[in-house]
N, C-alpha and C positions, 0 to 999 in steps of 0.2 A: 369217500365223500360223507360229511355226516349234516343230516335233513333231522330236520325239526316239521311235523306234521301237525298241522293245525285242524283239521278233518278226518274223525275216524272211521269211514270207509277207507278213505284214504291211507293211512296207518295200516290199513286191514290189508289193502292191495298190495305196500310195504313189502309187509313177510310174505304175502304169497308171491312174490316175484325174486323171493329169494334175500331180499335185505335182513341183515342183522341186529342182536342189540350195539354192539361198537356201530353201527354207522344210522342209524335210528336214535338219537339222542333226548330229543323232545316228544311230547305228546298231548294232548288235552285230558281232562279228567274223563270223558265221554270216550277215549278209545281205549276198547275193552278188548277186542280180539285184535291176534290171539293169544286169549288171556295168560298162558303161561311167557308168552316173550315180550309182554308188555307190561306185564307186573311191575317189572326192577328197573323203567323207564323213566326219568324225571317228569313229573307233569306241572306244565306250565299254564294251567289256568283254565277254564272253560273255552270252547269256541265263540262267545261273546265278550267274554270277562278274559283277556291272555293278559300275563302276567309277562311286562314289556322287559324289565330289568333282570327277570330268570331268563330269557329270552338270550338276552345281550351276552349274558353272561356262560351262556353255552358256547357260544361262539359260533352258527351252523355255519355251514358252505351254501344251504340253500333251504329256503324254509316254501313248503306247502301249502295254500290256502285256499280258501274256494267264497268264492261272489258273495252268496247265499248264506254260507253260516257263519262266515267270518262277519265283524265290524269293519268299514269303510276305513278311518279312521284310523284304528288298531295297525291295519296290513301295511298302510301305507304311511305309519310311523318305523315300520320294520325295515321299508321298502330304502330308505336315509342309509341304514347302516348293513343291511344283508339284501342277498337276489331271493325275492321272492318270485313263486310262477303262480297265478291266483287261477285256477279253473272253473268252470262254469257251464255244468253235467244237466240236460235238460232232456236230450233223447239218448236211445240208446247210441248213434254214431256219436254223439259228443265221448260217451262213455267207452267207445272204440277206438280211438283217438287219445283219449284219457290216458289210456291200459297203453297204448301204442307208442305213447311221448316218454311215459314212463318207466318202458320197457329198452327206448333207446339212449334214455338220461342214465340210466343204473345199469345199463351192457346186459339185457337181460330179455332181448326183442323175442325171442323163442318162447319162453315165459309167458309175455306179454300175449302172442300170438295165439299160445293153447287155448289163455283163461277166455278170450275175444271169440275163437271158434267154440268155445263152450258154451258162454254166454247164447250164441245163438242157437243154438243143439236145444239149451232147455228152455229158450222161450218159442223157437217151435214144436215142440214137440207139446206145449201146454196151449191148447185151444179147447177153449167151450164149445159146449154142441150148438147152441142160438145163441142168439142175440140179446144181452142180458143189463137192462140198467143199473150202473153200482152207485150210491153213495160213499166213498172212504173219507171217515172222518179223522181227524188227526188230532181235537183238539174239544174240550167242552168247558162251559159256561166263560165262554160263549161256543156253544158249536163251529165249528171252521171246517174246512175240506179242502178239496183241491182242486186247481182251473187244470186248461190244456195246458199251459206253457208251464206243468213240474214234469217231473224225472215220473213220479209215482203215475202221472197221469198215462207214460207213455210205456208202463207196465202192463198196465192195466190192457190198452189201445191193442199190446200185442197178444196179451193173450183171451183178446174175443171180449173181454168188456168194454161197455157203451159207459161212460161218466156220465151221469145227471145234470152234471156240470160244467159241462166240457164250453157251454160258452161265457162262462167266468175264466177270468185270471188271479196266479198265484194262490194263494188262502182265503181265501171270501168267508166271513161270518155268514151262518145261515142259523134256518130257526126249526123246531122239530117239523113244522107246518112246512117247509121247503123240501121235506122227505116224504111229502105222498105221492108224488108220481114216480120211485124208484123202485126195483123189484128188490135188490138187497141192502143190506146198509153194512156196509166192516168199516170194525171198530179198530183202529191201529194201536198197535202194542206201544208205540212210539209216536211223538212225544208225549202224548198224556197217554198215560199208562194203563189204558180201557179194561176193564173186568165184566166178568160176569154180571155185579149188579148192574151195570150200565146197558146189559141188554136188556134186565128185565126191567128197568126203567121205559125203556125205548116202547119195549111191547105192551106197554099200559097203552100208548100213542096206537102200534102198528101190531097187533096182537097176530096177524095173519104173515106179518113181513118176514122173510128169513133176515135174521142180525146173526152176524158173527164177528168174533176177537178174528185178528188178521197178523201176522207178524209183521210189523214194521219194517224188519230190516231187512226182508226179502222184495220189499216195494220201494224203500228208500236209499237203501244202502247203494251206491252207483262203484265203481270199482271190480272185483275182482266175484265181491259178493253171492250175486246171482247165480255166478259158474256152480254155486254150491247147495244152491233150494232148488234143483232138481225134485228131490222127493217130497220136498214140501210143497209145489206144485203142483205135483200128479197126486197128491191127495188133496189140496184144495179143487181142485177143478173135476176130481172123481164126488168131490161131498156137493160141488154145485151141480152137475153133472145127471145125479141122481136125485140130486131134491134140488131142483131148480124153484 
């Protein structure tokens, strides 16, 4: 079967359930792992920007998409001349289900089943000692974050963090002033690409707040992902842990 993925976690779940380059044909410019089997993949466009006629012209049996980063518009111009299956990853059972569909579309349920017992393995095994407010920012000038109803939020939920935000939805614009009742603020590596100066900006504001860089892709990434920040979570939660 050869699948064109329009989401790169999803690309990423891909190869770890065992898919190839022969049957993996498309990709977006945004899937990056893993990098050595996705190098020599045609990429057909951004996940907002897909490129309909490279598309067409692969020919898939079944293309990939998902709610949230795809265009409306876009998928369901595809949807005319190929099966597409559009996903829409919000908690972790969506994301077990995800892993579980995919495992039985590609003959690969065993696969499916490991990465799904994994996933739970390292989100419990990462709990906070308390009770701790987080700000996760995704996004600056304008500041944005995130409600209950994202995937990041329901990261967060499991391993012992309270959101500041939890009764907003989706990305809400907020302002530095909407960050003083939170105990930490992480700065997502993804999509705006947060740095160091961006904390010390912050701590002009919150001189006393712990801020930290966060990896994106262990909060955002939904698919097979998670199974594999094991150790990046038992060090993020030993550096909150101990300097709470």
């Amino acid at each position: 079967m050869k699948v064109i993925s329009l989401v790169p976690s999803i690309t990423e779940a891909l190869f770890d359930l065992g898919l190839t380059e022969n049957e993996v044909i498309g990709r977006t410019k945004f899937c990056i792992h893993p990098q050595e089997k996705v190098k020599n993949i045609p990429i057909i466009g951004g996940t907002k920007n897909l490129n309909i006629e490279k598309i067409k012209s692969l020919q898939p049996d079944l293309i990939l998409a998902n709610k949230e980063e795809n265009i409306k518009e876009q998928v369901e111009a595809l949807m005319t001349d190929f099966k597409v299956i559009v996903t829409n990853i919000e908690t972790i059972e969506d994301n077990y289900y995800l892993l579980k569909n995919l495992g039985n579309i590609f003959h690969e349920e065993e696969k499916a089943k490991a990465y799904n017992l994994k996933i739970y393995e390292v989100l419990n095994q990462a709990k906070i000692n308390s009770k701790i407010k987080v700000a996760y920012l995704i996004w600056k000038n304008p500041y944005m974050t995130i409600g209950s109803d994202t995937f990041i939020h329901q990261i967060l939920k499991e391993i012992g963090f309270e959101n500041s935000f939890k009764n907003k939805t989706r990305y809400p614009e907020i302002t530095i002033g909407d960050l003083a009742d939170t105990d930490i603020i992480m700065l997502s590596s993804e999509p705006f690409p947060f740095k160091e100066k961006h904390i010390a900006e912050l701590k002009e504001y919150y001189p006393d707040k712990k801020i930290m860089i966060v990896d994106g892709e262990a909060f955002s990434w939904y698919g097979t992902h998670i199974a594999k920040c094991e150790n990046y979570f038992r060090s993020l939660i030993g550096d909150v842990n101990s300097n709470p």
